[in-house]
C-alpha positions as CSV (number, residue, x, y, z in Angstrom):
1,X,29.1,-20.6,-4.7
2,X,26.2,-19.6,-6.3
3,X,24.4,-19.7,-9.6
4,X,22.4,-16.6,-10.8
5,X,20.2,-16.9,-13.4
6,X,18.7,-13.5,-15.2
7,X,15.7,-13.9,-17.5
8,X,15.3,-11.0,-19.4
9,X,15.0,-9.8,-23.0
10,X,17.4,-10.6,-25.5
11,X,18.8,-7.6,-26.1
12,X,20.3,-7.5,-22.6
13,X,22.5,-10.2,-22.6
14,X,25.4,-7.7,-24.1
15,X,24.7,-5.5,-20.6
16,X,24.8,-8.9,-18.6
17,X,28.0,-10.1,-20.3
18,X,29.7,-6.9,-19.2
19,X,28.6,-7.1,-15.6
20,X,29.9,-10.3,-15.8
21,X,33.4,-8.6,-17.0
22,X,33.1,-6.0,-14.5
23,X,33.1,-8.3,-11.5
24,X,35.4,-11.1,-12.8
25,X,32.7,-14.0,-12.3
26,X,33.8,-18.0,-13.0
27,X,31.9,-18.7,-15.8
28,X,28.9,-17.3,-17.8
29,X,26.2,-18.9,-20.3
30,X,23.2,-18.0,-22.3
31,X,20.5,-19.8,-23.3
32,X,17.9,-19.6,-26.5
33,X,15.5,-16.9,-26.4
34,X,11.8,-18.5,-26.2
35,X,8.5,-17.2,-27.5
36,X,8.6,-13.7,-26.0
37,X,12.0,-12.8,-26.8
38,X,13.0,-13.4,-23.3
39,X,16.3,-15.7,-22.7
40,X,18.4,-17.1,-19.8
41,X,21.7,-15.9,-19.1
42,X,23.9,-18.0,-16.1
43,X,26.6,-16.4,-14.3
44,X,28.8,-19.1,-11.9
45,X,30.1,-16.9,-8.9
46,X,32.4,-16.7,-6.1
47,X,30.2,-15.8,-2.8
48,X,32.7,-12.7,-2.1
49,X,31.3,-10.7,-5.3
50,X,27.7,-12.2,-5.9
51,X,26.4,-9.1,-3.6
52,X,28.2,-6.6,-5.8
53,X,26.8,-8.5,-9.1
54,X,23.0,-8.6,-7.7
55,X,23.4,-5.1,-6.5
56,X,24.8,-4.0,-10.9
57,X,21.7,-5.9,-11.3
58,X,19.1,-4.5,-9.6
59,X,19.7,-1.4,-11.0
60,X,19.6,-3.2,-14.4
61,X,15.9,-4.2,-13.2
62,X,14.9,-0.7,-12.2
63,X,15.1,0.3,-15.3
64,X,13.3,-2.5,-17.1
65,X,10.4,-4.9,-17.3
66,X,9.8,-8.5,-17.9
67,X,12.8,-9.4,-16.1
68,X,14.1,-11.7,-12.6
69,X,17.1,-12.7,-11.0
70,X,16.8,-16.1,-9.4
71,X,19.6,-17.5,-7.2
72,X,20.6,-21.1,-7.5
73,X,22.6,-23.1,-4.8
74,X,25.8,-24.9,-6.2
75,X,26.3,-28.1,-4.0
76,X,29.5,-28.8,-6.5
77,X,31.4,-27.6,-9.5
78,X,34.3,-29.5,-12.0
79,X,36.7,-28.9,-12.4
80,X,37.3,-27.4,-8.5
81,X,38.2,-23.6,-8.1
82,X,41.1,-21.9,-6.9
83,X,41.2,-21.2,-3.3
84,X,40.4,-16.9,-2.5
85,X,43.7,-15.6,-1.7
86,X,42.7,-12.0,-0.8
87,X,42.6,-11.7,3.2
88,X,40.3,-9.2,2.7
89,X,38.2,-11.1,0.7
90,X,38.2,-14.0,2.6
91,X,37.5,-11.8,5.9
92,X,34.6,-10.0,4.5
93,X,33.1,-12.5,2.7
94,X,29.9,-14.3,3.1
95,X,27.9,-17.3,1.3
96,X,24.3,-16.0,1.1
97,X,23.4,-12.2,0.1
98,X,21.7,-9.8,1.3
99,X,18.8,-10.8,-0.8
100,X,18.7,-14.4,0.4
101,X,19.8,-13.1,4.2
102,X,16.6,-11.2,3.5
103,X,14.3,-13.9,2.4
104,X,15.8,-16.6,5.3
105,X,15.4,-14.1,8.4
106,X,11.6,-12.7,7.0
107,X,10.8,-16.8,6.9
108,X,11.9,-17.0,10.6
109,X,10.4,-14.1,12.0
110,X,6.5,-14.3,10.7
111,X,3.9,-14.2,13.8
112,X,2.1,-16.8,12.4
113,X,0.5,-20.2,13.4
114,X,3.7,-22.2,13.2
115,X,5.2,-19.6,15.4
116,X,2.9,-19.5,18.0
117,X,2.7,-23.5,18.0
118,X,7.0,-23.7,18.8
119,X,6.5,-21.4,21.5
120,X,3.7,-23.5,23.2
121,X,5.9,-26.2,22.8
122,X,9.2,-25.4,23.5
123,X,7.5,-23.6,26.9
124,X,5.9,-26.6,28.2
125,X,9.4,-28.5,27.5
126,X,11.3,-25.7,28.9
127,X,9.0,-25.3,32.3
128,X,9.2,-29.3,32.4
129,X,12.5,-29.7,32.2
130,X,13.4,-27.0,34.6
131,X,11.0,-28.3,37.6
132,X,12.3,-31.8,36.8
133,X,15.8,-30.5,36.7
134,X,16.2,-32.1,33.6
135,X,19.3,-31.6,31.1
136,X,18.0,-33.0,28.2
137,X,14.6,-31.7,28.3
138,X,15.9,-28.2,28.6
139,X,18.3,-29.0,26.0
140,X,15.2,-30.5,23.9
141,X,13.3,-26.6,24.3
142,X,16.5,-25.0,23.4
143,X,16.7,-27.0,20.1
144,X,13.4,-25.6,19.2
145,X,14.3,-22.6,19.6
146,X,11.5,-20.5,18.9
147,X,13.0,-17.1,19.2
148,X,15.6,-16.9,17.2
149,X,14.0,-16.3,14.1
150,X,12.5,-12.8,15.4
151,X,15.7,-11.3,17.1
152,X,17.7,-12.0,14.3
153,X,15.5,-10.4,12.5
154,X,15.2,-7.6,14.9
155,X,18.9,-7.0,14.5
156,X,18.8,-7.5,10.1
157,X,16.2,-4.8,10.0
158,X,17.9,-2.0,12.3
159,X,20.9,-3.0,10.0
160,X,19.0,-2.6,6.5
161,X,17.0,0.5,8.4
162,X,13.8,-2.0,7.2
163,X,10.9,-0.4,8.9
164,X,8.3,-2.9,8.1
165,X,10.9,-6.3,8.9
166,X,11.6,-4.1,12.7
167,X,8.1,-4.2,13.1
168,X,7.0,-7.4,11.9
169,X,10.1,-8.7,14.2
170,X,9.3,-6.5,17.5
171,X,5.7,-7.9,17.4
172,X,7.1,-11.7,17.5
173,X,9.5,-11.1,19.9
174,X,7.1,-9.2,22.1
175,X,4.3,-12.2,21.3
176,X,6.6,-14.8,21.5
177,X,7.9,-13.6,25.2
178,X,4.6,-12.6,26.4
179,X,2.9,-15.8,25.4
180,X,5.5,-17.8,26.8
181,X,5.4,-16.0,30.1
182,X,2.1,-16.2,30.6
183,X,2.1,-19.7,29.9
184,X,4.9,-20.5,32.1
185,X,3.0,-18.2,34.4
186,X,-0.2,-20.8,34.2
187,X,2.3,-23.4,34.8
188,X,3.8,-22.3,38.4
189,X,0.2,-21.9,39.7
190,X,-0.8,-25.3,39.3
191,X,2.7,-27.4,39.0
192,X,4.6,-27.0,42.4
193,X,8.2,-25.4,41.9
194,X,11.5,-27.7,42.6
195,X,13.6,-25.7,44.8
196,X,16.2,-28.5,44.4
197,X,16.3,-28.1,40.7
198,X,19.7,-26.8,39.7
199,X,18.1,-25.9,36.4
200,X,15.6,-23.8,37.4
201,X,17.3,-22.2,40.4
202,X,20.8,-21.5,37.5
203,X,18.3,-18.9,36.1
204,X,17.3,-16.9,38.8
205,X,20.2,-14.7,39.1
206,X,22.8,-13.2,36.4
207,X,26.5,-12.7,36.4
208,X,29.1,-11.5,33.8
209,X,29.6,-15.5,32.7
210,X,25.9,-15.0,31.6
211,X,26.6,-11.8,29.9
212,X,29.5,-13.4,27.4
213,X,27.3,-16.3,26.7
214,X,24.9,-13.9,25.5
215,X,27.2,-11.6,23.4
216,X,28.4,-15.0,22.2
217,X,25.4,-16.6,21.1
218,X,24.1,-13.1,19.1
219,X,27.4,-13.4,17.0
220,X,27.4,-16.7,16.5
221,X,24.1,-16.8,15.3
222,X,24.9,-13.8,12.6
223,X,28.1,-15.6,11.3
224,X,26.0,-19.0,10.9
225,X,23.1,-17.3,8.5
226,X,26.4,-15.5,6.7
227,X,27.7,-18.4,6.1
228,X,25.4,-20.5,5.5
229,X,25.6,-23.3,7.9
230,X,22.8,-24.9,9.6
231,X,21.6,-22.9,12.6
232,X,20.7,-25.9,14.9
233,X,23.5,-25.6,16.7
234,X,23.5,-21.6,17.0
235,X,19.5,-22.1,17.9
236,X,20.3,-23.9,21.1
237,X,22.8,-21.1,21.6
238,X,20.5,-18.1,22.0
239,X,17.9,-20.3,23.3
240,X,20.2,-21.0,25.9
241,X,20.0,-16.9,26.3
242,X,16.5,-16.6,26.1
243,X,14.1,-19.3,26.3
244,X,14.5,-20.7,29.8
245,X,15.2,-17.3,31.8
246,X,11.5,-16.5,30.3
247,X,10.4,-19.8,31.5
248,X,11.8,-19.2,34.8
249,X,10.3,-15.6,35.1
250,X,7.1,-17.6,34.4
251,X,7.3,-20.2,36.9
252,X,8.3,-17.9,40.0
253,X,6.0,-15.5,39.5
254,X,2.8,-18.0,39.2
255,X,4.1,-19.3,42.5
256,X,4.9,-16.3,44.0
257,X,8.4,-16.2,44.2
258,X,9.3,-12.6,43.5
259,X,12.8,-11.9,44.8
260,X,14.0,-15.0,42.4
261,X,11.4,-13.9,39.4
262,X,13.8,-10.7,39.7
263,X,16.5,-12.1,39.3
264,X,15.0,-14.4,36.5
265,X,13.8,-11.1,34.9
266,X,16.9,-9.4,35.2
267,X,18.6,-12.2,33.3
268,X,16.1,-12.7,30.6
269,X,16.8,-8.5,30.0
270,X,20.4,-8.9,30.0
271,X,20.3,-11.4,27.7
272,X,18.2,-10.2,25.2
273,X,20.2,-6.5,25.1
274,X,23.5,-8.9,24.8
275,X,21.9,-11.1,22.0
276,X,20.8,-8.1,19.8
277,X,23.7,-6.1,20.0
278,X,26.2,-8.5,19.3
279,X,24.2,-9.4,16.1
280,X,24.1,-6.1,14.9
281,X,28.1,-5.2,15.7
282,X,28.3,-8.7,13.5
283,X,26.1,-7.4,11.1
284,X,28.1,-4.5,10.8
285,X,31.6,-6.2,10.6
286,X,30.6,-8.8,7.8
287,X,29.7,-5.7,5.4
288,X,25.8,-6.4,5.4
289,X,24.3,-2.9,3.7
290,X,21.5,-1.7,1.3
291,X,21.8,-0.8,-2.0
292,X,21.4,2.4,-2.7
293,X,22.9,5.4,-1.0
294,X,19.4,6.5,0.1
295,X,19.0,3.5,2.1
296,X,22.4,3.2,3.2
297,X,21.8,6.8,5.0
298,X,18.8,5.4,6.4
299,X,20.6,2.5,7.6
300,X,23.3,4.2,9.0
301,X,21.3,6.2,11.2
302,X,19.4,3.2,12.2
303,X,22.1,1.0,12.9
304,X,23.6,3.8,15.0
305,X,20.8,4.9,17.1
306,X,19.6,1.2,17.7
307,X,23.7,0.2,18.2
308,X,24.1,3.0,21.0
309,X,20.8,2.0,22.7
310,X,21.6,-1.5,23.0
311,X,24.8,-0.1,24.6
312,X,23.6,1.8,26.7
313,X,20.7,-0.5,28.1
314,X,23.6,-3.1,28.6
315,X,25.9,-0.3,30.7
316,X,23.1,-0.2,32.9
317,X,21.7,-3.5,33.3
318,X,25.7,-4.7,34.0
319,X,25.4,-1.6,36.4
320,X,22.2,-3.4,38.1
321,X,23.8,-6.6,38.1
322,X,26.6,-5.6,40.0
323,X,25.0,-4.0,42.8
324,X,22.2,-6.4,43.0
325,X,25.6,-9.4,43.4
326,X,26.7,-6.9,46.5
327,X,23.9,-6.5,48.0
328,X,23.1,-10.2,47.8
329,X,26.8,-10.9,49.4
């Protein structure tokens, strides 16, 4: 449930009270007009049409001036709503929009200090944990979770065909993964490896278990920012797919280990391919588009090309993992 609230000039509030008609929202209030001649108009609505309101207006902004739309959060409302009864409704629809999707991914996908800081950290807990064979440290890197902002990112801006969000993500994941490799790299010259560790020694090959986690973790991660819940959980998810592999590609090839950094390698790709394409198939499913048809043609092409690569990438890596599990038999 959210609140939007539309300051604008007076003489809109007729145009916002038929949008509000249009989309059959829960309730709808205007305020005063202050010193400008600007007022406040409230709209109370369901989190299946808010997208299709902010999208009526947008276009109402377009083609004015002096005016924002600000979304409110509604924790609670009296006296309580009717449940949606619609099945397609309720399969299709999600609590944030597109705008706020946009907003919450950008957050989480910035290459900046605070970025750079969680992946120092959540390394030297990974790589400590592993070589310690320790559950709950790993578990304690995974809740950091330090790349999960950027691939779901990634995935949001091949879905939106954003060309400036895909490259503001591609440089964080590609930072993020080469600065914890070569950290983890600096730890397995100088801290011997644990050979013993089941941890460590877990992520040095792949198999088709590690494949479903992956997909798993990518479409659980979409439906949580959809929905709104807290990502804490989903984080350790995909860190489970991500984090430690790198950690382990680190640590075996600073003491080099190379036939198990391989296989370390091998798993970090698969996971990564598994992660992004299940996010963007979820993407897909949950109705997540642009605006305008312009964009949406942009999209489209985007979200194909970028759908079918991560396909085929993932044919072949399975394709590499299945020889490379016969040959080691």
């Amino acid at each position: 449930m959210r609140v939007i609230e539309v300051i604008s000039d007076e003489g809109h509030v007729a145009t916002l009270r038929g949008i509000a008609e249009q989309h059959v929202i829960v309730d709808i209030w205007v305020g005063h007009s202050d010193e400008d001649g600007r007022c406040s108009t409230r709209m109370l609505v369901r989190p299946h049409n808010q997208q299709a309101i902010l999208d009526a207006l947008q276009s109402l902004i377009s083609a004015t001036v002096n005016t924002r739309v600000v979304i409110l959060p509604v924790e609670a409302t009296l006296p309580r709503l009717e449940e949606i009864t619609s099945e397609e409704e309720k399969s299709r629809s999600i609590t944030r929009s597109r705008e706020e999707l946009y907003e919450k991914i950008v957050s989480g996908a910035k290459l900046d200090n605070n970025f750079i800081y969680m992946v120092i950290m959540s390394t030297i807990v990974a790589a400590i944990g592993l070589l310690e064979d320790n559950v709950a440290v790993v578990i304690g890197a995974m809740v950091i979770a330090p790349l999960l902002g950027p691939n779901m990112a990634l995935a949001f801006a091949t879905t939106l065909g954003e060309g400036k969000l895909l490259w503001s993500a591609f440089k964080s994941n590609i930072s993020g993964l080469l600065l914890a490799l070569g950290l983890s790299i600096i730890i397995g010259l100088i801290w011997p490896l644990n050979f013993d560790s089941q941890e460590l020694m877990a992520r040095t090959d792949v198999g088709f278990d590690g494949i479903v986690l992956a997909l798993v973790s990518g479409a659980a991660a979409v439906l949580s920012l959809t929905a709104g819940l807290s990502s804490s959980l989903v984080g350790v998810m995909v860190a489970v797919a991500l984090l430690p592999p790198t950690a382990t590609l680190g640590l075996m090839l600073g003491a080099g280990n190379f036939q198990h950094a391989l296989g370390a390698g091998l798993l970090l790709a698969v996971n990564i391919v598994c992660v992004n394409f299940a996010s963007n198939i979820v993407f897909l499913l949950k109705g997540i588009k642009p605006r305008t048809w312009y964009e949406k043609q942009k999209a489209k092409q985007s979200m194909i090309v970028f759908v079918l690569f991560w396909l085929v990438v993932l044919i072949l890596l399975i394709a590499v993992v299945k020889v490379r599990q016969e040959f080691l038999v």
